[in-house]
Backbone bond lengths (Angstrom), bond angles and torsions (degrees), N, CA, C in turn:
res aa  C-N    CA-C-N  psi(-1)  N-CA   C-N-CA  omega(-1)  CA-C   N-CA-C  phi
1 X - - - 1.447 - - 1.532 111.83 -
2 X 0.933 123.48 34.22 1.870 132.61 170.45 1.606 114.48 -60.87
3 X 1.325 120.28 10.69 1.348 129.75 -154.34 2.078 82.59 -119.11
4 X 1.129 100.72 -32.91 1.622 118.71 -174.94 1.452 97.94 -72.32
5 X 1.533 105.25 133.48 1.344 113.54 -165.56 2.070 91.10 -110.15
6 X 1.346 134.78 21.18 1.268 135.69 172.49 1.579 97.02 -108.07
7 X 1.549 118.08 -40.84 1.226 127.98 168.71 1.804 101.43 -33.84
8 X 1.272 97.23 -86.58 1.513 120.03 -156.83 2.065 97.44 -50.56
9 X 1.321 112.91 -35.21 1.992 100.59 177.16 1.652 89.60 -78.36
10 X 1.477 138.63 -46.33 1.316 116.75 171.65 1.223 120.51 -36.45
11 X 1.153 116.80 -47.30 1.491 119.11 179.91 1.469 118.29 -73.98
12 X 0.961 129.75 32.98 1.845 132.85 -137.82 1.536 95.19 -175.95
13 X 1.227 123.24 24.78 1.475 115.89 -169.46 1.619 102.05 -89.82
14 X 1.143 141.43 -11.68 1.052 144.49 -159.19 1.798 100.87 -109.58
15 X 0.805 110.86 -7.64 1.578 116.56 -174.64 1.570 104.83 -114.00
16 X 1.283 117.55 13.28 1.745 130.85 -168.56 1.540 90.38 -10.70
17 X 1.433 114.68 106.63 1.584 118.39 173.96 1.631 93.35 -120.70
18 X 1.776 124.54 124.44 1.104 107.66 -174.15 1.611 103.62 -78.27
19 X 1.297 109.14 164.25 1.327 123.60 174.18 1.668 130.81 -148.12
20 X 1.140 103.10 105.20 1.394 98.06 -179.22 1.194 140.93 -112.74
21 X 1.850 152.48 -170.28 1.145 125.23 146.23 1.477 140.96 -42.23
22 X 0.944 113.01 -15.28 1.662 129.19 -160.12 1.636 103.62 -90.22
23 X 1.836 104.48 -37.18 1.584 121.43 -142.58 1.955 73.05 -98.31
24 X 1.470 117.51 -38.12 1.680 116.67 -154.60 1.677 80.11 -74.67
25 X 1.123 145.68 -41.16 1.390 134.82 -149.07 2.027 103.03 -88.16
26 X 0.919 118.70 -34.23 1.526 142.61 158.55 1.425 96.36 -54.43
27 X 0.829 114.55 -30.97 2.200 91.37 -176.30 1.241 89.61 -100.46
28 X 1.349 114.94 -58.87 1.740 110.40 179.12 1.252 103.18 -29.02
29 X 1.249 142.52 -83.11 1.702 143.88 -161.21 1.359 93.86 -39.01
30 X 1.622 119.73 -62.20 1.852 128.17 -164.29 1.654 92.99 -42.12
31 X 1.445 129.46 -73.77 0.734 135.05 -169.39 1.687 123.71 -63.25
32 X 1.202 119.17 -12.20 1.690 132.05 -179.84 1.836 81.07 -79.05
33 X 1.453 118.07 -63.95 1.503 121.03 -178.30 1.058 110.06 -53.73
34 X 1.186 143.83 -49.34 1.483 132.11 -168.15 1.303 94.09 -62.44
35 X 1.164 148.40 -31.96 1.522 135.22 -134.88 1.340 88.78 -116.74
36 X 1.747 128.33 -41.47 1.613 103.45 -177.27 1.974 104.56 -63.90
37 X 1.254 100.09 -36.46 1.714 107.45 -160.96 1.777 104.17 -59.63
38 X 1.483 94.19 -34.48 2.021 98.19 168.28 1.449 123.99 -55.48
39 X 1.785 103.49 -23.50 1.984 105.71 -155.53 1.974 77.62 -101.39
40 X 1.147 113.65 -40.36 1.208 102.58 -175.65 2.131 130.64 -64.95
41 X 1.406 78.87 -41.81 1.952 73.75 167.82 1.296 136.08 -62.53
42 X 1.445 130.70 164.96 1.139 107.31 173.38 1.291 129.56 -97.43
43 X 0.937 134.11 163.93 1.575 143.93 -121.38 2.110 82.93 -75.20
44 X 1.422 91.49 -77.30 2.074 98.17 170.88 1.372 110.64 -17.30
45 X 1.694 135.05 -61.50 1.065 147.86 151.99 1.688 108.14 -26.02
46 X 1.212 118.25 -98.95 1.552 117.88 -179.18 1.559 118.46 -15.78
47 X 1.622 103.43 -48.77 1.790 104.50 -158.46 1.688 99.61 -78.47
48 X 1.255 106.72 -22.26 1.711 106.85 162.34 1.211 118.41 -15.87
49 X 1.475 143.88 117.21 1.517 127.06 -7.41 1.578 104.10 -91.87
50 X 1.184 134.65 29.04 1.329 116.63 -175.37 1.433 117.91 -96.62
51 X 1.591 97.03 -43.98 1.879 101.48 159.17 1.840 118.41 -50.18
52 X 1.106 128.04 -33.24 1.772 132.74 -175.00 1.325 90.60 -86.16
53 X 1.609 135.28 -60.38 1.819 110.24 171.39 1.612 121.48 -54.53
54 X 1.499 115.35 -37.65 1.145 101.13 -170.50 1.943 119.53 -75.83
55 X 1.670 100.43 -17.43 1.476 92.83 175.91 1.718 110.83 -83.48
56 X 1.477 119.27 -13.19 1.367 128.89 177.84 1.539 112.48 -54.42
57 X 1.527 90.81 -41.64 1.879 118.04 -171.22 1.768 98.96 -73.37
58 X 1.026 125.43 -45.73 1.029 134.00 -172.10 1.962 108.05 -79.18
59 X 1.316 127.33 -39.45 1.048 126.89 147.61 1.527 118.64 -33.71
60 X 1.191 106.71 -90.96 1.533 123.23 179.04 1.953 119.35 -35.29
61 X 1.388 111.51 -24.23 1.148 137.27 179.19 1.574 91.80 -80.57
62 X 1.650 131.70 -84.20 0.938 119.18 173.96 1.604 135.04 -15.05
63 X 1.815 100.72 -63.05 1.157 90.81 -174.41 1.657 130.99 -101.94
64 X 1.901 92.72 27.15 1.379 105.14 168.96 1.510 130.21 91.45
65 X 1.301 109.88 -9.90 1.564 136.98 155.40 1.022 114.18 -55.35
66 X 1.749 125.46 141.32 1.174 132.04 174.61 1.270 108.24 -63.19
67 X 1.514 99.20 161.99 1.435 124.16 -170.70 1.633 114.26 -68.46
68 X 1.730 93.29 -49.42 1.156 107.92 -174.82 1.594 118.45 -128.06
């Protein structure tokens, strides 16, 4: 039952994080927002920072310089 969200604070007993109705309805919204503000940007936007490392990587590859 890891899909069970009583599971997962059982499992979390050592980290006593309070949690309540008030605090569960507050992430819900965070997360309702994150998800319209994701469908709405544009795609270039979204992949932010992974597209600017990955063309850096791809530079540096070109001109034969280590990776790291």
């Amino acid at each position: 039952m890891t899909g069970d969200p009583d599971f997962l604070r059982k499992s979390m007993t050592g980290l006593e994080l309070p949690w309540n109705p008030v605090e569960q309805r507050r992430f819900a919204l965070l997360l309702r927002s994150a998800s319209l503000l994701n469908r709405v940007l544009p795609p270039v936007v979204r992949a932010f920072p992974f597209n600017i490392l990955l063309r850096d990587v791809e530079r540096l590859m070109r001109s034969g310089r280590a990776l790291v």
